[in-house]
PDB file of N, CA, C and O in Angstrom:
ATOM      1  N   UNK A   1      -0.420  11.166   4.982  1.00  0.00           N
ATOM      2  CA  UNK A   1      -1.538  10.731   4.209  1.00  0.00           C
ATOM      3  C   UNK A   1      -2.223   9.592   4.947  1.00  0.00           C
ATOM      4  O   UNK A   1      -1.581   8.660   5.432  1.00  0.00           O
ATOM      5  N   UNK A   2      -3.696   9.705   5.027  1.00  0.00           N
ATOM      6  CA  UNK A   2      -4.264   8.508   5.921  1.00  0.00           C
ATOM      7  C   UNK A   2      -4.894   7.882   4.440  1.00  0.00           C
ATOM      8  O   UNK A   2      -5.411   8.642   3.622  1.00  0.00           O
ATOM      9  N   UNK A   3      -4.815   6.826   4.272  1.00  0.00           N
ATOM     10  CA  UNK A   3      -5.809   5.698   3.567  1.00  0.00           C
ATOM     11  C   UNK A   3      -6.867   4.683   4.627  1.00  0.00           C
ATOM     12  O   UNK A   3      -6.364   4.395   5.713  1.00  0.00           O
ATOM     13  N   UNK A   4      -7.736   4.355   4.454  1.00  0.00           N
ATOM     14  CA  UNK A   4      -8.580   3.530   5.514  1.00  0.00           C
ATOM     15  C   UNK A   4      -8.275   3.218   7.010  1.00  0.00           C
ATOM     16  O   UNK A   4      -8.127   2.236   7.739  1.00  0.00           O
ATOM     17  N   UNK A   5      -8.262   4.562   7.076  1.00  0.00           N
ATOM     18  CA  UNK A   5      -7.474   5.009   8.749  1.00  0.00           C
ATOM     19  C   UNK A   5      -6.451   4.922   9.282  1.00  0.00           C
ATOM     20  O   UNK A   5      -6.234   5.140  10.474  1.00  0.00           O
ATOM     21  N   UNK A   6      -5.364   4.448   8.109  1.00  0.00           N
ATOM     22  CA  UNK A   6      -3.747   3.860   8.585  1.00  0.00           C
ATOM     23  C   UNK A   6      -3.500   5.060   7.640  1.00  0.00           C
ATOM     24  O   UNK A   6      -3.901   5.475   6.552  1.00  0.00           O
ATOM     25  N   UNK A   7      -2.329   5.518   8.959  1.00  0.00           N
ATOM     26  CA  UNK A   7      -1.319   6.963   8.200  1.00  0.00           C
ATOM     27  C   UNK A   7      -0.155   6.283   7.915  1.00  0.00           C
ATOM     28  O   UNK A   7       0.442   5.496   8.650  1.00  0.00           O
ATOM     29  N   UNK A   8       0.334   6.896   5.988  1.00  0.00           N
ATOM     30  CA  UNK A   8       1.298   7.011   5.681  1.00  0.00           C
ATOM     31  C   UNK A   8       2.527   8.007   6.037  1.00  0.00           C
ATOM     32  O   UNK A   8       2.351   9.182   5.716  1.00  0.00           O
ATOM     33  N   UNK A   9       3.649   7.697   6.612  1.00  0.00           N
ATOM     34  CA  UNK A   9       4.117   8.712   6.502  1.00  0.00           C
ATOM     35  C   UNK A   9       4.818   9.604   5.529  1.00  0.00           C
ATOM     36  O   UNK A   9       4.667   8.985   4.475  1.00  0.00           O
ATOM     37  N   UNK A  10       5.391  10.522   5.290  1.00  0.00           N
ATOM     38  CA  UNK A  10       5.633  11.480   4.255  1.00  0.00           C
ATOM     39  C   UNK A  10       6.823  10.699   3.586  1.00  0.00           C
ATOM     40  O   UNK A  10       7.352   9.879   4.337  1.00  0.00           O
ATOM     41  N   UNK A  11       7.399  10.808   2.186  1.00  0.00           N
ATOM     42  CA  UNK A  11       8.339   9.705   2.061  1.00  0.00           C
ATOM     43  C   UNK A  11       9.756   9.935   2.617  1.00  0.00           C
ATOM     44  O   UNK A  11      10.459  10.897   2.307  1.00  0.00           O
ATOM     45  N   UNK A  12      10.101   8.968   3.460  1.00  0.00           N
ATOM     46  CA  UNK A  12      11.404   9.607   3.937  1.00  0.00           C
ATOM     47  C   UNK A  12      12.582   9.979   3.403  1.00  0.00           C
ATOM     48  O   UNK A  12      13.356  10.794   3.905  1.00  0.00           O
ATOM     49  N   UNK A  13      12.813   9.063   1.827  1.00  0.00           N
ATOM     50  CA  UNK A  13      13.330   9.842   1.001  1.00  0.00           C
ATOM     51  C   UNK A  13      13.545  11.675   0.657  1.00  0.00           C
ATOM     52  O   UNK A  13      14.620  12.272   0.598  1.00  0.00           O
ATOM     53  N   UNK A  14      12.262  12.208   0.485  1.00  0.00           N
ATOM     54  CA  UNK A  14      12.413  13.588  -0.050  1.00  0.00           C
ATOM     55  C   UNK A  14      11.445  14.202   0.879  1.00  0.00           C
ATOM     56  O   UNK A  14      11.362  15.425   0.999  1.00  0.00           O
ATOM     57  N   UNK A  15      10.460  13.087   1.764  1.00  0.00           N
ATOM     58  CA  UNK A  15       9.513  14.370   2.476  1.00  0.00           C
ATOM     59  C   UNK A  15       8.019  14.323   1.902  1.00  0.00           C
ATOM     60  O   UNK A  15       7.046  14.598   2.604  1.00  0.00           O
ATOM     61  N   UNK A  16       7.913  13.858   0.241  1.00  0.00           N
ATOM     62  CA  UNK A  16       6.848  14.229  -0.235  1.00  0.00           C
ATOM     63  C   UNK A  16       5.507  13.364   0.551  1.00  0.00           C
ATOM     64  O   UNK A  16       5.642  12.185   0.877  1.00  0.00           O
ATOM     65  N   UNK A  17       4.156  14.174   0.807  1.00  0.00           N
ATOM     66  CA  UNK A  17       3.319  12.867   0.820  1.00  0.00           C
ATOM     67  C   UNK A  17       3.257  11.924  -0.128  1.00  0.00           C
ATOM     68  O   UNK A  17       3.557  12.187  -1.293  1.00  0.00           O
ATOM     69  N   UNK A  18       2.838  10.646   0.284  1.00  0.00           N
ATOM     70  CA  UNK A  18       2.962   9.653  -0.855  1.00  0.00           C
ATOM     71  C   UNK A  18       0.828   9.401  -1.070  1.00  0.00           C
ATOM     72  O   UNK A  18      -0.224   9.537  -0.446  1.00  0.00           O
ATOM     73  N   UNK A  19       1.386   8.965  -2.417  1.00  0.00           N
ATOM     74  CA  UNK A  19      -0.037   8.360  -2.805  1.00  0.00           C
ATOM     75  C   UNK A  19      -0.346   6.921  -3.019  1.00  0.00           C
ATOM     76  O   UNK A  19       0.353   6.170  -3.699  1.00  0.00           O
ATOM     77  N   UNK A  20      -1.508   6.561  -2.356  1.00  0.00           N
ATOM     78  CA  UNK A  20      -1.894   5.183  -2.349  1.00  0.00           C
ATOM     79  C   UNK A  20      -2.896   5.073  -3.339  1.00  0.00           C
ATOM     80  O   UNK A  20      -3.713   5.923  -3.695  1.00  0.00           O
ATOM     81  N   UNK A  21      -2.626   3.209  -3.977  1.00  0.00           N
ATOM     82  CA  UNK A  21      -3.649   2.922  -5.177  1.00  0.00           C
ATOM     83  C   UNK A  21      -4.101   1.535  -4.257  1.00  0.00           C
ATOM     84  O   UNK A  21      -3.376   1.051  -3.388  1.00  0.00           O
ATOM     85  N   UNK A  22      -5.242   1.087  -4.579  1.00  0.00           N
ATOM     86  CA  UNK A  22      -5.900  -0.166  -4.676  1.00  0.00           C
ATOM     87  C   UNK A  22      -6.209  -0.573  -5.569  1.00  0.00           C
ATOM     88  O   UNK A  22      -7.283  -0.191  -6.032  1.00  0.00           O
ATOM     89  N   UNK A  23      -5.548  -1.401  -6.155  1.00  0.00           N
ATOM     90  CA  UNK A  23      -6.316  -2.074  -7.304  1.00  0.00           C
ATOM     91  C   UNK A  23      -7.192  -3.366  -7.669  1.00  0.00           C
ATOM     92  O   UNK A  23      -6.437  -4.334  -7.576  1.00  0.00           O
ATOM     93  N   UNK A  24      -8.092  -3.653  -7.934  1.00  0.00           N
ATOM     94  CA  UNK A  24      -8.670  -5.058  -7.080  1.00  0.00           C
ATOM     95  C   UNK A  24      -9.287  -5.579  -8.687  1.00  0.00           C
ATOM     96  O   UNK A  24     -10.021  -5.074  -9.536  1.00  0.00           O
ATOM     97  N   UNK A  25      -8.529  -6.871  -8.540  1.00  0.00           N
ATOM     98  CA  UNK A  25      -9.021  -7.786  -9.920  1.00  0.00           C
ATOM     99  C   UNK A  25      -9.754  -8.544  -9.720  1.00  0.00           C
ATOM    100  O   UNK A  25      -9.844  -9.136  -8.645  1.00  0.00           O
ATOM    101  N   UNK A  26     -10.705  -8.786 -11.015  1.00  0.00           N
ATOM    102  CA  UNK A  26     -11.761  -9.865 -10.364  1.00  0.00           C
ATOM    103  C   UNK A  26     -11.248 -11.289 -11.084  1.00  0.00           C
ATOM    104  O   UNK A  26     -11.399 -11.563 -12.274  1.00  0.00           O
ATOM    105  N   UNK A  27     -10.567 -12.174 -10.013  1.00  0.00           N
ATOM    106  CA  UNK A  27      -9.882 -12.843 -10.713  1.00  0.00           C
ATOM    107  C   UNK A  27      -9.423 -14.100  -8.855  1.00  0.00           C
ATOM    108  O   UNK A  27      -8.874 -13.683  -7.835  1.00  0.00           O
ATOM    109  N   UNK A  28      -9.876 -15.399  -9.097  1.00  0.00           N
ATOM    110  CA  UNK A  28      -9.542 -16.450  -8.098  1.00  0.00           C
ATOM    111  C   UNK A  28      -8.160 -16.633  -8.254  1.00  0.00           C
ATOM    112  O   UNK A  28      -7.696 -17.479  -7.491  1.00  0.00           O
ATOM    113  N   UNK A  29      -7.150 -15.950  -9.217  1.00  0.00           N
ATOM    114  CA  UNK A  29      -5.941 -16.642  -9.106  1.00  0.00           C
ATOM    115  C   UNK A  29      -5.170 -15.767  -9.378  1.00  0.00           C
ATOM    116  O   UNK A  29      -3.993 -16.121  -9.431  1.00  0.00           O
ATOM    117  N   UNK A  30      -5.465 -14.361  -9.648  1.00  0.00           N
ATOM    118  CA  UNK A  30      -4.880 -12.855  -9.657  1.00  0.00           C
ATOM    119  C   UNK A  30      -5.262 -12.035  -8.367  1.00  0.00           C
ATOM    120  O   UNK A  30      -6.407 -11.629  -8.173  1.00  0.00           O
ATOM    121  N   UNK A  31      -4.080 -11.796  -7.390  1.00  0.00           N
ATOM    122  CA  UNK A  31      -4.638 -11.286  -6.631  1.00  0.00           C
ATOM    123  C   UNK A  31      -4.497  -9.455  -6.541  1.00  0.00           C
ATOM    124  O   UNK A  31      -3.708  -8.876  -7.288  1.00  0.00           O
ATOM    125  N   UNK A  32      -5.304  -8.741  -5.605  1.00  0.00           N
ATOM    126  CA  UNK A  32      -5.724  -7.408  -5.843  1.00  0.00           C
ATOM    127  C   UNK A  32      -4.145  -6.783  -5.621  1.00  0.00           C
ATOM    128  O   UNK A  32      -3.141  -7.476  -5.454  1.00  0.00           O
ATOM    129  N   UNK A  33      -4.186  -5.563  -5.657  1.00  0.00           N
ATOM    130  CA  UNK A  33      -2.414  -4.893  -5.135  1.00  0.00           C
ATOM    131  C   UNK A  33      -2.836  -3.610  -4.389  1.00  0.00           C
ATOM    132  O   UNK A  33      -3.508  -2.725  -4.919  1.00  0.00           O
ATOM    133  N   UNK A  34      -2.514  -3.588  -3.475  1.00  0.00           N
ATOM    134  CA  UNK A  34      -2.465  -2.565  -2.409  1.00  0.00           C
ATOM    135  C   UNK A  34      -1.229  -1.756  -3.196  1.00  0.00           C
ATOM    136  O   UNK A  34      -0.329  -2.534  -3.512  1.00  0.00           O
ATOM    137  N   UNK A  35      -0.943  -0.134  -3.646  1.00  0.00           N
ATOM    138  CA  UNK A  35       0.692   0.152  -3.727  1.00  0.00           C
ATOM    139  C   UNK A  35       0.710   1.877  -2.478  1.00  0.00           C
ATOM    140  O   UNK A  35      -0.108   2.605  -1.915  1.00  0.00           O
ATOM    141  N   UNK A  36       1.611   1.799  -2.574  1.00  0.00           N
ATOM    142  CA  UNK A  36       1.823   3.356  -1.745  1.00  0.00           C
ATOM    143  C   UNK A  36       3.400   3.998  -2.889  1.00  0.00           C
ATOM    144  O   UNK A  36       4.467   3.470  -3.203  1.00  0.00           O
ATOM    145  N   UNK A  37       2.838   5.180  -3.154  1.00  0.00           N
ATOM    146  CA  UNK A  37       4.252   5.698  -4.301  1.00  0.00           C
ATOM    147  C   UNK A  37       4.603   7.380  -3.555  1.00  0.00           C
ATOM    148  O   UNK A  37       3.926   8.371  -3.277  1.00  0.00           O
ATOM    149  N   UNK A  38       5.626   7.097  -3.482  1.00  0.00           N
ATOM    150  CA  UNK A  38       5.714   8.643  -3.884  1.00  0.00           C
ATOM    151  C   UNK A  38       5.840   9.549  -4.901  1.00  0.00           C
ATOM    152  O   UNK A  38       6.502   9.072  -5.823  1.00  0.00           O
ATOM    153  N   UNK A  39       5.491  10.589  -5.085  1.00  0.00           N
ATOM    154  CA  UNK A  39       4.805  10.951  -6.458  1.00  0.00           C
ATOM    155  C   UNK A  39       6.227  12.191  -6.551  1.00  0.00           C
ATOM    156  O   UNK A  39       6.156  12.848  -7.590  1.00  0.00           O
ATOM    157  N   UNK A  40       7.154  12.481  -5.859  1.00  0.00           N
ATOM    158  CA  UNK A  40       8.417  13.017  -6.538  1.00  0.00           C
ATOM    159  C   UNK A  40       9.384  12.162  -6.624  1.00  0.00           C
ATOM    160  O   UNK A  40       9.774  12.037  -7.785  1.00  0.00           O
ATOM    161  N   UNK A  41       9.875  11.586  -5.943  1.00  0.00           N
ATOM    162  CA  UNK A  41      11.160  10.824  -6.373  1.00  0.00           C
ATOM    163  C   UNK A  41      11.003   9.232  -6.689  1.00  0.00           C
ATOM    164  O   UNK A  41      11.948   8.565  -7.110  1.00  0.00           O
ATOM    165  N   UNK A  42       9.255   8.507  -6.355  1.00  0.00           N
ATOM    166  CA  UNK A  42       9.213   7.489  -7.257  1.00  0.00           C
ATOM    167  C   UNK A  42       9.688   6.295  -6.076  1.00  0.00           C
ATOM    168  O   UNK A  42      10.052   5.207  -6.523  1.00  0.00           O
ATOM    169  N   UNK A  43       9.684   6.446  -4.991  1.00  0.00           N
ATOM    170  CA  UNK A  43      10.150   5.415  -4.153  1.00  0.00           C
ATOM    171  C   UNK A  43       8.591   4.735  -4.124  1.00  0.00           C
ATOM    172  O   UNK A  43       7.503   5.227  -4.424  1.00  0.00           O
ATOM    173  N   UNK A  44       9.029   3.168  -3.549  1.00  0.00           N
ATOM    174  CA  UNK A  44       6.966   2.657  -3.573  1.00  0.00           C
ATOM    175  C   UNK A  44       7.246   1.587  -3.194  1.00  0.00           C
ATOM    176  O   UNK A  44       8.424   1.229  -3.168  1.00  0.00           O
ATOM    177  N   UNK A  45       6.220   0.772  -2.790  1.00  0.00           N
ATOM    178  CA  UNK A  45       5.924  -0.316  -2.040  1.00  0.00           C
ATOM    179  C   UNK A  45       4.707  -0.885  -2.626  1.00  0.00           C
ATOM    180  O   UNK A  45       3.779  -0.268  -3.148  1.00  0.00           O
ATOM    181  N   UNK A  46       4.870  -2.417  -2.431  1.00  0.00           N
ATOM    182  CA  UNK A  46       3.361  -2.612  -2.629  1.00  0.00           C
ATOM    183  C   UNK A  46       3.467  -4.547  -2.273  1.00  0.00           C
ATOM    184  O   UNK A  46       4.405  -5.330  -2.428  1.00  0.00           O
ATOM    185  N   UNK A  47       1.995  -4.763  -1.736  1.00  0.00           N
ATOM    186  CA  UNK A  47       1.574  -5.979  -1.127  1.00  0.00           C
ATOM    187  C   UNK A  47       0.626  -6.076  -1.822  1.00  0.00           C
ATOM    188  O   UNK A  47       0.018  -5.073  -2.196  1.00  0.00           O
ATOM    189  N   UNK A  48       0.144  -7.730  -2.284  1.00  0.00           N
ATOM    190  CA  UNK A  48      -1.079  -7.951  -3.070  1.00  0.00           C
ATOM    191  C   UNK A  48      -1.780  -8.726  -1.753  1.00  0.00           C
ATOM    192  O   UNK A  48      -1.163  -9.327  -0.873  1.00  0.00           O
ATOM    193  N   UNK A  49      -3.360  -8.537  -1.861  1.00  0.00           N
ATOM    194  CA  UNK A  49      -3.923  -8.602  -1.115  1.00  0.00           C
ATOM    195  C   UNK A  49      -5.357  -9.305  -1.848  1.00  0.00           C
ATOM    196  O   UNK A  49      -5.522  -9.002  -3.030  1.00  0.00           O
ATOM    197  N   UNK A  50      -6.480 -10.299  -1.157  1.00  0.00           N
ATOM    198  CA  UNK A  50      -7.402 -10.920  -0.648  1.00  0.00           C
ATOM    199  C   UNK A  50      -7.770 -11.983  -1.821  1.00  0.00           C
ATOM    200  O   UNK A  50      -8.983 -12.100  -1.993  1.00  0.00           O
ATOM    201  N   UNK A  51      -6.744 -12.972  -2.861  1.00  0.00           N
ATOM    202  CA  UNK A  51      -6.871 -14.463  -3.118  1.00  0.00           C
ATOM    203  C   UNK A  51      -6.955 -15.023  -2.299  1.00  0.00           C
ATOM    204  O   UNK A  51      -6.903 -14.682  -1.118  1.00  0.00           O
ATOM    205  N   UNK A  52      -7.180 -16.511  -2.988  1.00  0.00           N
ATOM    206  CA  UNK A  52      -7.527 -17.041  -1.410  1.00  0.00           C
ATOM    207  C   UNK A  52      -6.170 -17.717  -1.124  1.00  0.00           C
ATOM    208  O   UNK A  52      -5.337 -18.351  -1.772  1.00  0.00           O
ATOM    209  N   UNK A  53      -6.383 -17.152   0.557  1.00  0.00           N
ATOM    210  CA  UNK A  53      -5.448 -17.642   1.507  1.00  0.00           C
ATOM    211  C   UNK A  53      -4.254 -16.484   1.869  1.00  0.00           C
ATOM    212  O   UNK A  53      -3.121 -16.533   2.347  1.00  0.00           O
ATOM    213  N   UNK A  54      -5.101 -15.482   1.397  1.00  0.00           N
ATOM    214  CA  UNK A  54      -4.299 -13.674   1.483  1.00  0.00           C
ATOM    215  C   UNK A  54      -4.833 -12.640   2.220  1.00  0.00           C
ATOM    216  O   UNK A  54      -6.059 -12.645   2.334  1.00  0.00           O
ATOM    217  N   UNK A  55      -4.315 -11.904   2.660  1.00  0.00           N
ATOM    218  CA  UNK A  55      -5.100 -11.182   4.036  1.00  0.00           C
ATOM    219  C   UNK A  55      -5.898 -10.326   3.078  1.00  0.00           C
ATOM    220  O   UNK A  55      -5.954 -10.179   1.858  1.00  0.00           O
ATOM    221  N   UNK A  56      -6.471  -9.840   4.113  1.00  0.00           N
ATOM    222  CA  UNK A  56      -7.949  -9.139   3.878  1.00  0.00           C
ATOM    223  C   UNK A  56      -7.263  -7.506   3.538  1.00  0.00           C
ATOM    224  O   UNK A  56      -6.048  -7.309   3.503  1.00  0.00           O
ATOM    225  N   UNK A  57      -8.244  -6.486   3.319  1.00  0.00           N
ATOM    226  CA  UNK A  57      -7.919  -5.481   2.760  1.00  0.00           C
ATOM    227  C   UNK A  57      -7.245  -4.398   3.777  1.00  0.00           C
ATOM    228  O   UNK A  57      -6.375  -3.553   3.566  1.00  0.00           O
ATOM    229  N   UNK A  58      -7.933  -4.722   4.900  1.00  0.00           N
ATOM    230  CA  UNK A  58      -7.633  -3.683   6.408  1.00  0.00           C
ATOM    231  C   UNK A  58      -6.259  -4.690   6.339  1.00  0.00           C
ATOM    232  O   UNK A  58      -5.232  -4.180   5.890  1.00  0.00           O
ATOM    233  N   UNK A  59      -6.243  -5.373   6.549  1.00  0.00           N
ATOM    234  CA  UNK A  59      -4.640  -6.364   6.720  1.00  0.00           C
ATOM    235  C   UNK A  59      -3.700  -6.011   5.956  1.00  0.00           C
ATOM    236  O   UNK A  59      -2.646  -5.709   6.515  1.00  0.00           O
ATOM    237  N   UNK A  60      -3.757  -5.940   4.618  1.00  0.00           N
ATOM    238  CA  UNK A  60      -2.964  -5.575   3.509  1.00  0.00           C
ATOM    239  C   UNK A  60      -2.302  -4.084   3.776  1.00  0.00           C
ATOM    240  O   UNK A  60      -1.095  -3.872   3.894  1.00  0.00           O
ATOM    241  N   UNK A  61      -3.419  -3.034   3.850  1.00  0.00           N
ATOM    242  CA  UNK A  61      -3.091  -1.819   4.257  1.00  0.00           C
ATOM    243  C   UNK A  61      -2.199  -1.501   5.394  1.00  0.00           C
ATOM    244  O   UNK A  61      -1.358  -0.654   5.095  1.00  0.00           O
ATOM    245  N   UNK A  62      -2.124  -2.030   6.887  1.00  0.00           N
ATOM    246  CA  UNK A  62      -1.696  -2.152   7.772  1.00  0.00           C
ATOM    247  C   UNK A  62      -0.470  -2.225   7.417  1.00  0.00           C
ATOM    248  O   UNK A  62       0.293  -1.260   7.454  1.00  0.00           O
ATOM    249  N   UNK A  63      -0.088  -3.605   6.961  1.00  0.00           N
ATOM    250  CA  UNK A  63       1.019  -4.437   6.746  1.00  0.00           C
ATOM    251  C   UNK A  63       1.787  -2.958   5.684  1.00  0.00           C
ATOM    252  O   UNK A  63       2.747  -2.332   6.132  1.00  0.00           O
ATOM    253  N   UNK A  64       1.364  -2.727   4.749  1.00  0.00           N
ATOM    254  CA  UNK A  64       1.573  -1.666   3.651  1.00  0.00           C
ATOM    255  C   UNK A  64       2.266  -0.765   4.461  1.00  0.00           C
ATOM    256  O   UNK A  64       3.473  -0.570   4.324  1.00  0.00           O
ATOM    257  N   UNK A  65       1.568  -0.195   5.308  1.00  0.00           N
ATOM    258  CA  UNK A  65       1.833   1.151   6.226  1.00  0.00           C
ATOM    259  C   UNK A  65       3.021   1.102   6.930  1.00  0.00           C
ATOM    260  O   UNK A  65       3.857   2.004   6.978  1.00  0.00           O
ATOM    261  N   UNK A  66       3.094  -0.366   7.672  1.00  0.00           N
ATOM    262  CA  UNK A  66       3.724  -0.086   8.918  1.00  0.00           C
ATOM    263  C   UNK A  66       5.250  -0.557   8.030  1.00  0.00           C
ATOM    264  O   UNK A  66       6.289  -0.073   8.479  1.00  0.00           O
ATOM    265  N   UNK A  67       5.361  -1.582   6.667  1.00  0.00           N
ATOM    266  CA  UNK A  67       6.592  -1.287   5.690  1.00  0.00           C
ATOM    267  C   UNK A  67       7.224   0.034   5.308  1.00  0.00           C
ATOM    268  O   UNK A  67       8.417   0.319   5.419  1.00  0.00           O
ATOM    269  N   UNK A  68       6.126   0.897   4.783  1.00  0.00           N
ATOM    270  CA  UNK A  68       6.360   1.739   4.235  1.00  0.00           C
ATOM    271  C   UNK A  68       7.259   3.196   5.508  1.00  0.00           C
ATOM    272  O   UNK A  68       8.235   3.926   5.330  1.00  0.00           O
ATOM    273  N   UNK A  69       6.210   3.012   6.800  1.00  0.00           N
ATOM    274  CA  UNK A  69       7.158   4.283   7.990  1.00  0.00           C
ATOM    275  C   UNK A  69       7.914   3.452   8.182  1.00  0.00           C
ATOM    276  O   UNK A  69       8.594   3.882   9.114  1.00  0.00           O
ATOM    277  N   UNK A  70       8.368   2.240   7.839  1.00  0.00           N
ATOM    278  CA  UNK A  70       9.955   1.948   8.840  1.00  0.00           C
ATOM    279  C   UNK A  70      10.901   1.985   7.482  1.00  0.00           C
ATOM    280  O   UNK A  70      11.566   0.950   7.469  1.00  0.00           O
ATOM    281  N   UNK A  71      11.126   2.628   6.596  1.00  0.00           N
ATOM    282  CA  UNK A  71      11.566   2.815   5.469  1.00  0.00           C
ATOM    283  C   UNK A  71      12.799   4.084   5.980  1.00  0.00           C
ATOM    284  O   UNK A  71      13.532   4.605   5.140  1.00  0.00           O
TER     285      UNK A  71
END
């Protein structure tokens, strides 16, 4: 699965592709959540991303990705 040009890989758990959410609050002291799930067995990850003094959205994703294939 690619999200904003960074590939997920399939979950290494069971294989399934996984699905990614962004969720972005409008909020100075709530920050947004990047998640990646897999949608059969429920394994997932997730980094909150761009309050201030929090990486940016391409950053978040990255970081997301490269957690999620060394899994």
């Amino acid at each position: 699965m690619t999200f904003n040009d960074v590939e997920f890989k399939a979950c290494l758990r069971c294989g399934v592709e996984p699905v990614a959410e962004d969720v972005r609050v409008r909020s100075l002291t709530e920050p947004n959540v990047m998640s990646v799930t897999c949608p059969a067995c429920g394994m997932s990850d997730r980094i909150a991303w761009g309050s201030v003094g929090q990486a940016s959205l391409e950053h978040a994703v990255a970081t997301l990705a490269s957690s999620w294939n060394r899994r």
